[in-house]
C-alpha positions as CSV (number, residue, x, y, z in Angstrom):
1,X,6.6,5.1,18.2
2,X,5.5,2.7,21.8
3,X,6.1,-0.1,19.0
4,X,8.9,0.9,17.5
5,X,12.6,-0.3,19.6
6,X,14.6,2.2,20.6
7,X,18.4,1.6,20.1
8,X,21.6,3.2,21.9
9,X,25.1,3.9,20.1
10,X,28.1,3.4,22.4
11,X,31.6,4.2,22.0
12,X,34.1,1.0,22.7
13,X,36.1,1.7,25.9
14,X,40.0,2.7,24.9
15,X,42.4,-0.6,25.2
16,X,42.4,-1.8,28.6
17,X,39.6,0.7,30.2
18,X,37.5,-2.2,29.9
19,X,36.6,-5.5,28.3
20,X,34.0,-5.0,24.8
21,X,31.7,-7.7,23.8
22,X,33.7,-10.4,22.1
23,X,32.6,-11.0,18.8
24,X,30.7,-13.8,17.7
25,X,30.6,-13.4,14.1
26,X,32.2,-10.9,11.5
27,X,30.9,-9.3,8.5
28,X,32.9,-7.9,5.8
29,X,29.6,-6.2,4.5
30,X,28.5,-2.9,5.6
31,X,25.2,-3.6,7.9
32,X,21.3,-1.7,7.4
33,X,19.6,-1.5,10.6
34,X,16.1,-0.8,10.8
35,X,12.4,-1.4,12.3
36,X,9.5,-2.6,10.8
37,X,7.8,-1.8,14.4
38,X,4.9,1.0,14.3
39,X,2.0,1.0,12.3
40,X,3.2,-2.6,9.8
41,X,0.7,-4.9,9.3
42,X,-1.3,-2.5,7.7
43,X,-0.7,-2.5,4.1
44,X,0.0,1.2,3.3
45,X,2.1,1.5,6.2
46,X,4.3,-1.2,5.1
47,X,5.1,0.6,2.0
48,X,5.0,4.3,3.0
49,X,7.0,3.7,6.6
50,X,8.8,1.1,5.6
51,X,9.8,-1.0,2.1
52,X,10.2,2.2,0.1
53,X,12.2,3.9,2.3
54,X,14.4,0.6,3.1
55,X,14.1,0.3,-0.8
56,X,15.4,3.9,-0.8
57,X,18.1,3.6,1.5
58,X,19.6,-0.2,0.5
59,X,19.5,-0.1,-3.0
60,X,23.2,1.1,-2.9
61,X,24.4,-1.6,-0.9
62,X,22.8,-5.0,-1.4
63,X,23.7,-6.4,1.2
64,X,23.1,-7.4,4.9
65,X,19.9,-6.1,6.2
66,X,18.5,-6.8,9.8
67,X,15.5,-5.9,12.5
68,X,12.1,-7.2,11.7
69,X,8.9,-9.0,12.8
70,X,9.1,-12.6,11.8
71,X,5.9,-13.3,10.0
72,X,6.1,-9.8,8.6
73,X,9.7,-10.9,7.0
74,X,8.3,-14.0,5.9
75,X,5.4,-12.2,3.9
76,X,7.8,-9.7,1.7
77,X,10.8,-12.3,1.9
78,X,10.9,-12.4,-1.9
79,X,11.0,-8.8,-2.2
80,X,14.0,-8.8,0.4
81,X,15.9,-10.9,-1.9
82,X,15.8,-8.2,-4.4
83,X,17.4,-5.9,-1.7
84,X,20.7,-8.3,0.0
85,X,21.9,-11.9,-0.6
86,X,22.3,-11.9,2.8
87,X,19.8,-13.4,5.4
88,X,17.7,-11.1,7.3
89,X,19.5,-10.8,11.0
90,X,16.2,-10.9,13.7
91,X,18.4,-8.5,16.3
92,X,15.7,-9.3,18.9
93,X,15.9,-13.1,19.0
94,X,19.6,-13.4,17.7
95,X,22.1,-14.1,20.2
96,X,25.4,-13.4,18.7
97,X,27.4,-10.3,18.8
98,X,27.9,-8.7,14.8
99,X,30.6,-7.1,14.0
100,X,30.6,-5.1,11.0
101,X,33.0,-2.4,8.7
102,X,30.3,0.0,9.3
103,X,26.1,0.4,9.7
104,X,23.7,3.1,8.7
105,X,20.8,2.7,11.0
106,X,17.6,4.2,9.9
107,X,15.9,4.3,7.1
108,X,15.2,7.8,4.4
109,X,12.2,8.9,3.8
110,X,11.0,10.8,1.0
111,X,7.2,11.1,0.9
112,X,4.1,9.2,1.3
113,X,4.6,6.1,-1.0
114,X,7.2,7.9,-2.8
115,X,10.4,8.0,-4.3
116,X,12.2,11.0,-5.5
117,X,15.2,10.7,-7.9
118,X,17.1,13.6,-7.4
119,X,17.7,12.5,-3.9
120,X,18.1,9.1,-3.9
121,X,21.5,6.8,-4.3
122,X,21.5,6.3,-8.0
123,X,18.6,8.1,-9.1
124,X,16.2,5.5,-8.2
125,X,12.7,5.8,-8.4
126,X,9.2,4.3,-8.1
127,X,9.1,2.8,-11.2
128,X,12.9,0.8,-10.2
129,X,10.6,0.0,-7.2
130,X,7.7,-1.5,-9.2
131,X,10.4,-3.9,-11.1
132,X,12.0,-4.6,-7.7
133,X,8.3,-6.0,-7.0
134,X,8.0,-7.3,-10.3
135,X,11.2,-9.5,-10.5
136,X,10.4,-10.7,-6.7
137,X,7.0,-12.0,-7.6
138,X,7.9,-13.1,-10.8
139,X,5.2,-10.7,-12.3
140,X,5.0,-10.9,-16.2
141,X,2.7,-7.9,-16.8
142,X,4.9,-4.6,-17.3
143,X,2.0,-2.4,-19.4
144,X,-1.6,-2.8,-19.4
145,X,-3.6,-2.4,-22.8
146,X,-7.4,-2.6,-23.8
147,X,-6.9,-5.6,-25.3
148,X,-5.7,-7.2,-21.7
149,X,-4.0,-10.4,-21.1
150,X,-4.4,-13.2,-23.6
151,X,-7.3,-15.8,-22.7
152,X,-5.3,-19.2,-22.3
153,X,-8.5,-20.9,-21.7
154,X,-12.3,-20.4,-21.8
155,X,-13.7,-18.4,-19.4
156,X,-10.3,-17.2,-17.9
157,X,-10.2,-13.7,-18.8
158,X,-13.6,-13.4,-17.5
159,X,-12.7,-15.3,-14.1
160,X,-10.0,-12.6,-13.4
161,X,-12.4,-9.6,-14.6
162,X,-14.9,-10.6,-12.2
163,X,-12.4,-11.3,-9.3
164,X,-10.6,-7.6,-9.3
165,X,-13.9,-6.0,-8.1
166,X,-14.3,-8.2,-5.3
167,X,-11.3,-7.6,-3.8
168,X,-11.3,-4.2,-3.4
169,X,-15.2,-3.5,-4.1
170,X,-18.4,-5.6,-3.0
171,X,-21.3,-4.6,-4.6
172,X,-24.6,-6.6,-2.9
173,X,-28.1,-6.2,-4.0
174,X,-30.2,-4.4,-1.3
175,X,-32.9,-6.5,0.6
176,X,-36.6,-5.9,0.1
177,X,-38.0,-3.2,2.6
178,X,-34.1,-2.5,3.3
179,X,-34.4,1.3,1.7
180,X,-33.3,0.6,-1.5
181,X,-33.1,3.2,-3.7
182,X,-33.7,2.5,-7.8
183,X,-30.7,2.4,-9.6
184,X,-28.3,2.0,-6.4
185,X,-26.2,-0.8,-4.7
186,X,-24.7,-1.1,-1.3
187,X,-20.9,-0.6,-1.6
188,X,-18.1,-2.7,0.9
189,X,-14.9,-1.6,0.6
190,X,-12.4,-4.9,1.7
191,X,-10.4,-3.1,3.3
192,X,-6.3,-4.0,3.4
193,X,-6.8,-6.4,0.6
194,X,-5.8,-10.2,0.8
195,X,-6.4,-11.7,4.2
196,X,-3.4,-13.1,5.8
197,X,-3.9,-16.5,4.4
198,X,-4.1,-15.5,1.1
199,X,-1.0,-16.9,-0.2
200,X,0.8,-13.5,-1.7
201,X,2.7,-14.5,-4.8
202,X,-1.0,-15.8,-6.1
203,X,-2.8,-12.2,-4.5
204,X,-0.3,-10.3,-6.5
205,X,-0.1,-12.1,-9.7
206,X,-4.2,-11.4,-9.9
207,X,-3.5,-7.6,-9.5
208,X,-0.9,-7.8,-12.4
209,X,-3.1,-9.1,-14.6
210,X,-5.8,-6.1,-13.9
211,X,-5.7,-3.4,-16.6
212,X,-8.0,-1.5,-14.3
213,X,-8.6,-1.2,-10.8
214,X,-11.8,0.2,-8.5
215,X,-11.5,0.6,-4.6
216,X,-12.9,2.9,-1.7
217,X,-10.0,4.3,-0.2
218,X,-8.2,2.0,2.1
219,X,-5.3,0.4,2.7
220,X,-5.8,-2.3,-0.3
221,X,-5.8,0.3,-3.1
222,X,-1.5,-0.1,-1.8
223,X,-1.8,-2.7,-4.3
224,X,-1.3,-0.7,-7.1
225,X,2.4,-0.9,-6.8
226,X,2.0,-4.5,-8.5
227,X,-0.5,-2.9,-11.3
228,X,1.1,-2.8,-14.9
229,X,2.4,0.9,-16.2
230,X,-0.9,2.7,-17.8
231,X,-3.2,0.8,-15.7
232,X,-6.2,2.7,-14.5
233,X,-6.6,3.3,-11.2
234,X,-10.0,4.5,-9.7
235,X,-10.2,5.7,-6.0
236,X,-13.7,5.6,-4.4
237,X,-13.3,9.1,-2.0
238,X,-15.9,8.9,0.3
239,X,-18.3,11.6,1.7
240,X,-16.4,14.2,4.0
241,X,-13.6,16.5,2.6
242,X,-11.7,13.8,2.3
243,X,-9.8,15.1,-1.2
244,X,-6.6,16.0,1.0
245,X,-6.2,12.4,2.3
246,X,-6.9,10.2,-0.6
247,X,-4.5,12.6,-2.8
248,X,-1.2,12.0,-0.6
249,X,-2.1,8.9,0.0
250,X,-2.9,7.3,-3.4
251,X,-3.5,10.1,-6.0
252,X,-0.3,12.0,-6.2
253,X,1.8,8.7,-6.1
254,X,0.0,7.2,-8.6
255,X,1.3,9.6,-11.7
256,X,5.0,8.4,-10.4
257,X,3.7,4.4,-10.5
258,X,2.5,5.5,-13.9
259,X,-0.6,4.6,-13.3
260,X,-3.8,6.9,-14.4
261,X,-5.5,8.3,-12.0
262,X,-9.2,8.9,-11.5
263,X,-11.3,10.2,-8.4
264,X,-15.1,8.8,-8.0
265,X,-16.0,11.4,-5.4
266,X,-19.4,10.1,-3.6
267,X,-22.1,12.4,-2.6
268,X,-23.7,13.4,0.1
269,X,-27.2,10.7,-0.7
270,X,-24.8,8.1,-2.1
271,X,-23.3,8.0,1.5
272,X,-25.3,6.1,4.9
273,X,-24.1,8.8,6.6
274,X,-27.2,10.8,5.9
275,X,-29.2,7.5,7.5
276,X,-26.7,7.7,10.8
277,X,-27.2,11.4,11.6
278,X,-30.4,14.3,11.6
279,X,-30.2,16.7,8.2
280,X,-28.6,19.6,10.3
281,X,-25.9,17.7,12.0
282,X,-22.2,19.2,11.4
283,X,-21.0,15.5,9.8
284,X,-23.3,15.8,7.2
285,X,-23.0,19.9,6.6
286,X,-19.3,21.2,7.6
287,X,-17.6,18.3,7.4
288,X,-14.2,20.4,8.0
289,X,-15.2,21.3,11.5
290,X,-15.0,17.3,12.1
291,X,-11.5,17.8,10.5
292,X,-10.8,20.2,13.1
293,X,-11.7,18.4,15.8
294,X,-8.6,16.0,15.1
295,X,-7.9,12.8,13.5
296,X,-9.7,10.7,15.5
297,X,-12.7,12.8,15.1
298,X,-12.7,12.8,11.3
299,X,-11.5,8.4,11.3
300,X,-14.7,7.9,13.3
301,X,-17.0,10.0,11.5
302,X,-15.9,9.8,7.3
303,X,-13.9,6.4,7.5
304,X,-15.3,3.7,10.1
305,X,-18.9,4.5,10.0
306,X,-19.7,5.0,6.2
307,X,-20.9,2.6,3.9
308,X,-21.7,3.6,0.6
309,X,-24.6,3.2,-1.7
310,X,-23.5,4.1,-5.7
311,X,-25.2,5.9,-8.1
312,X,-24.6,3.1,-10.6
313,X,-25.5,5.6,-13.7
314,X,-22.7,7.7,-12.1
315,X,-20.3,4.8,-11.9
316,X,-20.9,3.5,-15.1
317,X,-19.7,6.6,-16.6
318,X,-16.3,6.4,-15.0
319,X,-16.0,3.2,-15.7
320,X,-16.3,3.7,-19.5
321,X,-13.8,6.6,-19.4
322,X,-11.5,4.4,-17.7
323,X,-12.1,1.9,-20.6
324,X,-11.1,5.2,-22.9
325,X,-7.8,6.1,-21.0
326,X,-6.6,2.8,-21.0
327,X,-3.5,2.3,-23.6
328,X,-4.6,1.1,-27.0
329,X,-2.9,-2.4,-27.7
């Protein structure tokens, strides 16, 4: 919350206790005040703590929206044009004084990447989101099928197939003398996806066109709000009782996105952990007294230090049932 600008409400003195702030400019629009301050910048924090539950709250209105970080604005400006008509008012670097017929400041939140229906303006949920997304980006992809988006030109198809991985999943060969074990490759999750000079209307178009995607849990796996309906989704859970966390985060969402879900849970010798710490060591054996020590404890231990080395016979069989789940065309 040390990012996040704290606001005060005052009541207008009566007639002639005391002069107001003249107004500079009028709005016959109600106004939507919120912050995009906190933890944005971080891909799943700019969807849990903030566009859903500005999606959420200013679906009703479509109109005037204002408080934001610049360059964050400009990275999700098409989306805000799906939400107002109205230019996004920058209430730390505007100097004017707005006047409006009324604001709701703050925005609702419902759960962790979530919408629910049944308490939202209208009924709205995730999936109204996902077209939101769709008609902002100009996505053309609304269902995924096995027999995936039609090749326009040699090689295409196969260009896109091999660039999904990537994003989200590095697989590199081990060197020579580097401890490599048969059958095994070093794993790198990417994580918050596209780097910041990854133009995002071409970022997002490539996850549309994905009828399945693999990540280790992260940040970038938020990009499965741009996936197709029926996509497969596979989440890479990494070593440490770490079920709880990757289920708010991405699993339970996932079934509202309409998107299938499926957990690759890595074990204990697929993880470097057991290179990093002595066979007996409480990472490696209780991994819930780490959870007990606190947040930071468990970040440090499950999600900063661990690389991951997959059992590739493993892998390749959850692969090939998320060939079998997806639709049929």
């Amino acid at each position: 919350m040390a990012h996040v600008r704290e606001y005060t409400l005052k009541a207008l003195p009566e007639p002639g206790a005391g002069a107001a702030p003249a107004s500079t400019r009028n709005h016959t629009n109600p106004g939507f005040l919120f912050s995009n301050g906190g933890f944005s910048g971080n891909m799943y924090h700019d969807y849990t703590d903030v566009l859903v539950p500005l999606f959420i709250s200013t679906h009703q209105f479509r109109e005037r929206v204002s408080g934001m970080k610049p360059w964050w604005m400009g990275k999700f400006t098409p989306f805000f044009r799906q939400l107002t008509r109205h230019d996004v008012i920058d209430v730390d670097n505007d100097r004017e004084v707005h006047c409006f017929p009324r604001i709701v400041v703050g925005a609702t939140f419902h759960r962790d990447m979530g919408v629910d229906p049944r308490r939202s303006p209208g009924h709205i949920s995730v999936v109204d989101l996902k077209r939101a997304l769709r008609a902002a980006f100009r996505l053309k992809r609304e269902a995924a099928s096995r027999g995936g988006v039609p090749q326009r030109r040699h090689g295409a198809r196969q260009t896109a197939a091999a660039h999904h991985l990537p994003v989200w999943l590095t697989l590199v060969p081990e060197r020579a003398g580097d401890g490599a074990r048969r059958g095994r490759r070093r794993v790198r999750g990417a994580g918050g996806g596209a780097r910041p000079a990854t133009d995002m209307a071409t970022f997002v178009a490539l996850v549309n066109s994905a009828d399945s995607m693999v990540g280790v849990h992260g940040a970038g796996l938020t990009n499965m709000v741009f996936l197709p309906c029926g996509v497969v989704l596979v989440q890479v859970v990494p070593f440490g009782g770490l079920e709880w966390l990757t289920g708010v985060t991405f699993k339970e969402p996932a079934s509202d996105m309409e998107v299938s879900y499926m957990d690759y849970n890595v074990r204990l010798e697929e993880s470097s952990l057991v290179d990093q710490y002595p066979r007996g060591h409480q990472v490696l054996t209780d991994p819930y007294a780490v959870h007990r020590q606190g947040w930071d404890a468990l970040k440090t231990a499950y999600l900063d230090k661990q690389n991951i080395q997959m059992d590739l016979d493993r892998f390749r069989a959850t692969l090939r049932e998320a060939m079998v789940r997806l639709p049929s065309p």
